[in-house]
C-alpha positions, 0 to 999 in steps of 0.5 A: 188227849183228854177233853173237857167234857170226858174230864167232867164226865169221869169227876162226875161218875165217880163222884156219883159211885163214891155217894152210892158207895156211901149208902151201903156203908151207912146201912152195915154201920147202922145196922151194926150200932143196933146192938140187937140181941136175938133175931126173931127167926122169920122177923122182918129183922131176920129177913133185912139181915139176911138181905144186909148179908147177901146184898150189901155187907162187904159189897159196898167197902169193895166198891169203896175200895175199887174207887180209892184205887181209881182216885189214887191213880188219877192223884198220882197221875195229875201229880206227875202231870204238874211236874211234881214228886208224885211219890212223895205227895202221894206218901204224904196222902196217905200219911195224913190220912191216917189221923183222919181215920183214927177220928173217925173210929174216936168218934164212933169205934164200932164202925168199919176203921177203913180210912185207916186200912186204906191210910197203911194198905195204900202205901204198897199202890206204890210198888204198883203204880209203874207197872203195866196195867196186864201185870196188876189185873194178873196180881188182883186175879191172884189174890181173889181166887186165893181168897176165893178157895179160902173161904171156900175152905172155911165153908167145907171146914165148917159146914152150913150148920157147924157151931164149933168152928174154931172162933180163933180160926173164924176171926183170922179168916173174916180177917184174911178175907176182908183185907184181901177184898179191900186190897184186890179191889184197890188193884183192880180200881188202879188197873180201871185208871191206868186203861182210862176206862173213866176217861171214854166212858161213853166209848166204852158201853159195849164193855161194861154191858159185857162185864155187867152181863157177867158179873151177874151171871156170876152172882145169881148162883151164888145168891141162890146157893146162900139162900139154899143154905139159910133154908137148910140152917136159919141161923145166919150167925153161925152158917159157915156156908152162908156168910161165905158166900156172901163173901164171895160174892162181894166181887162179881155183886159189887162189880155188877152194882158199879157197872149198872150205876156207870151205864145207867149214867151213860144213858141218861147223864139228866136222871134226878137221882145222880145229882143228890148222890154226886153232891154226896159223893163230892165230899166223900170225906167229909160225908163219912166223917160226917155219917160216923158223928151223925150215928152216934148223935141221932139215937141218942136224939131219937131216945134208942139208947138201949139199941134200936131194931135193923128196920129202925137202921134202915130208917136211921139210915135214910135220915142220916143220908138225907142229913147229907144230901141236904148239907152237901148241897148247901156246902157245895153252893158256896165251896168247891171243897169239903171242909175235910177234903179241905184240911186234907188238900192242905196237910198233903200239899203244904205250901203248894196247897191250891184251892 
């Protein structure tokens, strides 16, 4: 029996995480759209670079990740609840998903196209979504240490200062290496759904503080190994070593940012800086779709039409968000919806479709 206040507890929570998963997102895509030349060596650019690197770079679509698996069990499960074709609906979600994400990408084709990974990625959830919650930690263990010793054989392979590392080799890797991480972490967002973690968050501190715990453990090694690695080779685009470990450090990092954010919540559920961050994470849709446009339109206000330092990125980025905070909470006033979760909940559920 799930009350009302864990009901509203778990909406909240992951609405706070899907904005602050948002932030990460639109600094890496900003930062990406700079259309920077050469880095200075020891610039304030090359040092945002190396923290992008280290602290955000596929840690914050990991964290996406994992919340599109929450929120696919949950949709699955409320269907189910409703006595409906879970199955079905949820096929149609994915479906029409898919058009979504490609408008994104039209708009700005240089962002990451994940709405559309998560459009064709999402169907395999349904092999998974009857099984035992045991057997989906155990394939998501899988894939991470298979993608683990991937990369791990890239770094050896490639060296901290190799510049002749087959380019086709490097491609099909950061390829491998980035899907398995979106789809690992949608395994383990399924599995964290299925033991109704968001459910009894207040019950479940002593947990989290555990996995917090760990996960940071995990990642302090790491960190300091990449750092190691930019002091032997500064030169961050051609350092195997280094953005490998940045790689694997997206699992233990972003699991230590979610835990950090949900007990930080649990403690004091008033803090100010949730609430912007929920309206945010409220029309995740409509604010990503938002962001891609927001990113193409404000440089071109800004007059960075020949491309824009990572310190003019960052500023970007706290405009843009800001932008969405401020637009989210007038939305949110008068709608329950964003206008893009909107047409979505209306293309999934047809005639069915309920405000």
């Amino acid at each position: 029996m799930h009350t009302k206040n864990n009901i509203s507890t778990r909406i909240i929570s992951l609405d706070i995480l899907r904005g602050f998963a948002l932030i990460g997102m639109l600094i890496i895509h900003a930062a990406g759209l700079s259309k920077k030349q050469e880095i200075p060596m020891y610039s304030m650019d090359f040092y945002l670079d190396i923290f992008n690197n280290m602290f955000i770079h596929f840690k914050f679509v990991s964290i996406f990740s994992f919340l599109f698996g929450v929120g696919s069990y949950f949709f699955f499960l409320r269907a189910q609840q409703r006595g409906l074709h879970s199955y079905h609906l949820f096929s149609r979600r994915l479906i029409t998903l898919l058009p979504i994400g490609i408008i994104s990408i039209l708009i700005c084709p240089q962002i990451t196209p994940i709405l559309i990974i998560y459009s064709l990625f999402g169907f395999s959830l349904l092999l998974f979504f009857r099984l035992m919650s045991r057997m989906i930690l155990r394939i998501a263990g899988l894939i991470i240490t298979c993608n683990i010793l991937l990369v791990m054989g890239a770094m050896v392979l490639g060296g901290p200062s190799s510049k002749s590392f087959n380019i086709s080799v490097q491609i099909i890797c950061y390829a491998v290496t980035y899907l398995s991480v979106i789809f690992s972490m949608m395994l383990l967002g399924l599995y964290v759904g299925k033991i109704n973690l968001f459910q009894q968050l207040s019950q479940q501190t002593v947990m989290i503080k555990k996995i917090q715990k760990m996960s940071c453990f995990l990642s302090l090694p790491l960190i300091l190994g990449g750092l190691w690695t930019i002091y032997i080779n500064p030169d961050i685009e051609h350092n195997i070593s280094f953005q490998g470990l940045c790689y694997i450090t997206a699992y233990p990092l972003s699991i230590f940012y979610l835990s950090s954010i949900i007990l930080l919540y649990n403690k004091d559920h008033s803090l100010y800086i949730y609430k912007p961050l929920s309206y945010v994470g409220r029309i995740s849709l409509t604010t990503y779709i938002g962001h891609a446009l927001l990113l193409k339109l404000l440089p071109l206000l800004l007059g960075w039409t020949s491309g824009y330092t990572l310190v003019q990125s960052l500023i970007l980025s706290c405009i843009i968000f800001t932008m969405l905070i401020i637009f989210s909470f007038i939305w949110l006033q008068k709608f329950k919806q964003g206008p893009i979760e909107k047409i979505w909940h209306l293309l999934t559920f047809g005639n069915k479709a309920r405000a």
